[in-house]
C-alpha positions in Angstrom: 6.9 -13.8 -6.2 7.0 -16.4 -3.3 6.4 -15.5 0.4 11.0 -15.9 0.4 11.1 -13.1 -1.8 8.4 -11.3 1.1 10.6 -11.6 3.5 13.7 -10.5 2.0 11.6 -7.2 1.1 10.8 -6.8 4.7 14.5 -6.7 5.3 15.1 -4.5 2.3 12.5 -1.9 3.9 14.8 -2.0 7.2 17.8 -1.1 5.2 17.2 0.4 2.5 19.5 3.2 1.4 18.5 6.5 -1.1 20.5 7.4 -3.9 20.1 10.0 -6.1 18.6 9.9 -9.3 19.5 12.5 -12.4 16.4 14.1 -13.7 15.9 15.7 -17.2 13.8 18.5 -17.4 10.1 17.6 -19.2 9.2 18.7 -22.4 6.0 20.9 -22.7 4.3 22.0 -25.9 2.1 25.2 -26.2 -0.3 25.2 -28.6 -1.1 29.0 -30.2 -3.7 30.5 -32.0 -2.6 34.1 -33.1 -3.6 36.8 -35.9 -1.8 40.2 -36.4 -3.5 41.2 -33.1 -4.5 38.4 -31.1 -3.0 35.1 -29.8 -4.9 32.4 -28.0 -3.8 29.4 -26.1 -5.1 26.1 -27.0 -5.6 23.3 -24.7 -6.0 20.1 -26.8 -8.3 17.8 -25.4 -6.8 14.4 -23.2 -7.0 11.4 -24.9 -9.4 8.5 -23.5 -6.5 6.7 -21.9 -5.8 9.9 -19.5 -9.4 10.6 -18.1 -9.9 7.5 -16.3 -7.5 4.9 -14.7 -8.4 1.4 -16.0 -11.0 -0.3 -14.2 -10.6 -3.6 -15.2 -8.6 -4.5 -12.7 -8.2 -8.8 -11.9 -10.0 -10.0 -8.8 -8.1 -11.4 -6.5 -10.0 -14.8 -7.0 -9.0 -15.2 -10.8 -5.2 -15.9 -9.1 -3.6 -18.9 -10.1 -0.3 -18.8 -8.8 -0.5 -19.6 -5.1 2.8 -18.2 -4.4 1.8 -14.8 -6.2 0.4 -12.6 -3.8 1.6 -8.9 -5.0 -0.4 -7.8 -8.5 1.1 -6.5 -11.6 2.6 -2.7 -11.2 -0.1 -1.0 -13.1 2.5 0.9 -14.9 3.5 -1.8 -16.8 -0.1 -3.4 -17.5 -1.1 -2.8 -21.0 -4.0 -1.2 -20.8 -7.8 -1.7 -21.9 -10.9 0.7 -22.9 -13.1 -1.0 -20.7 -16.2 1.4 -20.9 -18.8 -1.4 -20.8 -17.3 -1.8 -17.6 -17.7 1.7 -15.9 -20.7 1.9 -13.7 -22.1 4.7 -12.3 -21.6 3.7 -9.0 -17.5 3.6 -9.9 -18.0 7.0 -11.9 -19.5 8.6 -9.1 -17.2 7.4 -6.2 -14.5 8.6 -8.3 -16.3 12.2 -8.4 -16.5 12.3 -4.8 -12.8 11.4 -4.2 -11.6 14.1 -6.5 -12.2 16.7 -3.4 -9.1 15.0 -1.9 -11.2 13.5 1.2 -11.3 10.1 2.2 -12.8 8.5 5.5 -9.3 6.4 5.7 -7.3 8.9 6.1 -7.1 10.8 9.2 -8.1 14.6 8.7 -4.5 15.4 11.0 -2.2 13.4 8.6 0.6 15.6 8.3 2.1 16.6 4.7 5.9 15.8 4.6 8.1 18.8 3.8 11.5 17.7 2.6 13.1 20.9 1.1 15.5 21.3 3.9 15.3 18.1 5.6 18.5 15.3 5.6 17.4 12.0 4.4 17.2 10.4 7.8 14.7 13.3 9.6 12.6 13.0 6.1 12.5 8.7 6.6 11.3 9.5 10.6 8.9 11.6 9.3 7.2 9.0 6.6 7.6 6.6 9.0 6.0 8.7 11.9 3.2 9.1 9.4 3.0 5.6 8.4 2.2 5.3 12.2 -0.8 7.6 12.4 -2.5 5.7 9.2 -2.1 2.5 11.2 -3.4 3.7 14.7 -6.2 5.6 13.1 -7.1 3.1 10.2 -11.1 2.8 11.0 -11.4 -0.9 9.2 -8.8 -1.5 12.9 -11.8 -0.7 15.1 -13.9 -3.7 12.9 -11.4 -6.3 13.8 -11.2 -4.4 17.5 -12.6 -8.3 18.8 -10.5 -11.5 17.4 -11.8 -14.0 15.8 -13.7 -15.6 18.9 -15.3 -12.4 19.5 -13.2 -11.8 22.8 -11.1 -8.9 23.5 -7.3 -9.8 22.7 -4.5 -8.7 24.3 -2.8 -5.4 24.3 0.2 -7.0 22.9 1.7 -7.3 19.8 4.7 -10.2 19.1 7.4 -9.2 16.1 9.7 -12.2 16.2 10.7 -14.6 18.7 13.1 -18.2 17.9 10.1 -20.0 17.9 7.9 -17.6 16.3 10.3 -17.6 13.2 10.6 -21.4 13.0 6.9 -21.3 12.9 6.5 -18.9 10.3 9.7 -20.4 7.8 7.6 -23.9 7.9 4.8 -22.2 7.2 6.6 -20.5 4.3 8.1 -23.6 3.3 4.7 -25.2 3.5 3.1 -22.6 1.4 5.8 -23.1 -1.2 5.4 -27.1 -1.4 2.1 -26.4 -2.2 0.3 -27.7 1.0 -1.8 -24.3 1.2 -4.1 -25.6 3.8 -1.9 -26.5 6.4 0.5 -23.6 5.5 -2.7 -20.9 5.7 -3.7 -22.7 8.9 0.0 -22.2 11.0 -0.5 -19.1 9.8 -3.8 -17.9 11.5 -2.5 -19.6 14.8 0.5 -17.3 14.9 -1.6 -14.3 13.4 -4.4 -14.8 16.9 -5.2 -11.5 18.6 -5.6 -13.3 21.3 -2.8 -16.1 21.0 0.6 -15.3 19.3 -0.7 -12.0 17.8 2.5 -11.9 15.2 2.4 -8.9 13.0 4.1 -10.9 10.0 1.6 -13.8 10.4 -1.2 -10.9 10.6 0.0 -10.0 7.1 0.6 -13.4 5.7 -3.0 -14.6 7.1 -4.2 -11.2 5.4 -3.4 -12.2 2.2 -4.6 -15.5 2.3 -7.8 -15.1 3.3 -7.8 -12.0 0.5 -6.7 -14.6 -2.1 -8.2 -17.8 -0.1 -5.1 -19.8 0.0 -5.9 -23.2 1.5 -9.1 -20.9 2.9 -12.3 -19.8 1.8 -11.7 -16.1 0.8 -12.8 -14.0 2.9 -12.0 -10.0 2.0 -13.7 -8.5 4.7 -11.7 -10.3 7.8 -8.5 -10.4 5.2 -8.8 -5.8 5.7 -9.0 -6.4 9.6 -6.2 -8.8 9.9 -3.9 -6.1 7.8 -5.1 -3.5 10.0 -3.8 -5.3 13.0 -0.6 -6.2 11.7 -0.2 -2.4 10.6 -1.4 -1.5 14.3 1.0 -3.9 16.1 3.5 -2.6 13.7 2.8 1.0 14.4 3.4 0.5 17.8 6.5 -1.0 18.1 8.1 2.1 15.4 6.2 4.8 17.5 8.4 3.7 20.8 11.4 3.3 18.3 10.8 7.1 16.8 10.1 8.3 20.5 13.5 7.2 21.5 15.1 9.2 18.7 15.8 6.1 16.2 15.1 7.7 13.2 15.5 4.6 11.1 13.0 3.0 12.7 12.8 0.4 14.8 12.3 -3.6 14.5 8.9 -3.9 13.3 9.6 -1.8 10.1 9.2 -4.0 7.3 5.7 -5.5 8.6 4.7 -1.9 9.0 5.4 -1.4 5.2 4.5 -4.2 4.0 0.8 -4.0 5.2 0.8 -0.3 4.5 1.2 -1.8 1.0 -0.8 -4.4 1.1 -4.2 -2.2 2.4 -3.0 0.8 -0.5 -4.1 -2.4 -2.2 -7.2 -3.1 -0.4 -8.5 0.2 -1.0 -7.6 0.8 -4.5 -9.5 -2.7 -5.6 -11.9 -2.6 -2.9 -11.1 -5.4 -1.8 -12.9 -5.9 1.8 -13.4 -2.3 1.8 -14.9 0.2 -0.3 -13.3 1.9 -3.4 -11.1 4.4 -2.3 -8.7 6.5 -5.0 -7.7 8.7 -2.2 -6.6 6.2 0.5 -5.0 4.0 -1.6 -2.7 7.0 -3.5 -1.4 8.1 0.4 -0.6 4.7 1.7 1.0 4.2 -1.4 3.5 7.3 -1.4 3.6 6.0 2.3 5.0 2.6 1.5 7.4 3.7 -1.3 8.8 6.9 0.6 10.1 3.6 3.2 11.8 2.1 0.4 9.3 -0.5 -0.7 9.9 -0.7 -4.8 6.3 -1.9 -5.7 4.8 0.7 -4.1 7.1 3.2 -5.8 5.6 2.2 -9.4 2.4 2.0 -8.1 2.3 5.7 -6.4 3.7 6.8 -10.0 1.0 5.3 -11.7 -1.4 7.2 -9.7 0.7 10.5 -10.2 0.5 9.8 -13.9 -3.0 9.1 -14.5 -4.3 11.2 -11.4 -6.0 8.6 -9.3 -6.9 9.6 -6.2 -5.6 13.1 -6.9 -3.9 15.6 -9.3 -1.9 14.9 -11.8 1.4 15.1 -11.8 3.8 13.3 -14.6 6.9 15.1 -13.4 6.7 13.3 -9.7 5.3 10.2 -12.0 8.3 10.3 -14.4 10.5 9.8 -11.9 9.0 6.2 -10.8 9.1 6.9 -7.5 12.7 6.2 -6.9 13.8 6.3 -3.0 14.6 10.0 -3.1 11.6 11.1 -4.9 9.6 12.0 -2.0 5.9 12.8 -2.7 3.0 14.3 -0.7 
């Protein structure tokens, strides 16, 4: 996928439209013992594929394609055994997320009830939500200084004529294969304390997660997502406030770093391991119409990462009426 195809996802985010989807109802088999006077259910136990999700997922570093910057859907990876592979640091971590907590998520983040909600009031309230995990994101507070370790502005730029001519050279950079200078424009535009450009923020992000024309850097990769999410957040929050329920102009770079940190935390990449984080932002990103992160929150439904099982809301692969909390 090549940062082109990024932006035109941005703008699908901003416009998407729902439709709905005809759903069967699942098959489910019950498994009897029984005499003349007694009958017992069975449960049969899971196979090894459905106790864990995979761990062997690729590093970002093992990339080759520089203009590749989203992973495989994990629904469509085949996948491995991997046991040699399962530490006991990963097998407890996963123990301690199956209480549903996480210290990513805000203890207030509201559960979105759509039973009797239209289709836009049920989009304001994922994006209002999408808000709250950007404002309270704690990996925001490590990045609170820029990269000079001064304070930056309280500002945050979305687009501007120059701004864009900027970034589309540094796209078209990127694509030529000139990674360096491409990654450098970039960080410029992506400043705290300069431009401060929430798609640069992202775009810089992934860079340094993936160390395009950069040494990676994981840690500082997390902190710029966080601020583009954050500068993000706040343009939609004055957008929501005003009663635009489809959101406002910085929609699509909210989403797409909502993404991009569901992937963060799921890989741990910059940031600890977490099943829990990662499966919220996730439904957060594909209830605003972004497609990879509809497969991705049905992966986790059906193999219950981060959370319960659930194959019905898994089945459905997460299409943009298929809400999920």
């Amino acid at each position: 996928m090549t940062l082109k195809d990024l932006l035109t996802r941005k703008e699908r985010s901003n416009t998407h439209s729902s439709s709905k989807v005809a759903e069967g109802p699942s098959t489910e088999f019950t498994f009897l013992r029984t005499d003349t006077n007694t009958q017992e259910i069975i449960t049969p136990p899971s196979p090894p594929s459905e106790r864990r999700p995979p761990l062997n997922v690729e590093s970002p570093s093992s990339s080759k394609r520089p203009f590749r910057f989203r992973s495989s859907s994990s629904a469509s990876a085949s996948s491995k055994d991997g046991r040699s592979e399962r530490r006991l640091s990963s097998l407890l971590h996963l123990r301690n997320n199956s209480r549903g907590s996480s210290v990513n998520i805000p203890a207030d983040l509201p559960n979105i009830d759509d039973t009797n909600e239209g289709q836009e009031e049920k989009e304001a309230q994922w994006e209002e939500r999408a808000t709250i995990l950007a404002k309270e994101n704690p990996n925001l507070k490590q990045g609170a200084d820029g990269p000079s370790g001064t304070r930056p502005a309280p500002r945050g730029s979305i687009s501007n004529a120059q701004g864009d001519d900027h970034i589309q050279e540094a796209i078209r950079l990127h694509e030529a294969g000139d990674l360096v200078a491409s990654t450098a424009m970039f960080g410029r535009l992506a400043d705290p304390n300069g431009e401060n450009n929430a798609l640069s923020q992202v775009l810089y992000g992934l860079a340094l997660r993936h160390g395009w024309g950069i040494p990676r850097d994981p840690s500082l990769a997390i902190t710029y997502l966080s601020q583009a999410a954050s500068n993000s957040a706040s343009v939609e929050s004055q957008a929501l406030s005003a009663g635009i329920k489809k959101g406002g102009a910085a929609k699509g770079e909210l989403v797409l770093a909502i993404y991009e940190l569901a992937n963060c935390f799921r890989h741990g990449w910059g940031v600890g391991k977490d099943p829990v984080a990662a499966r919220k932002y996730y439904e957060t990103a594909a209830n605003l119409g972004d497609t990879d992160a509809m497969n991705e929150a049905a992966w986790c439904y059906e193999e219950g990462f981060g959370g319960k099982k659930d194959k019905v809301s898994g089945s459905r692969r997460m299409t943009p009426n298929s809400v999920c909390v």
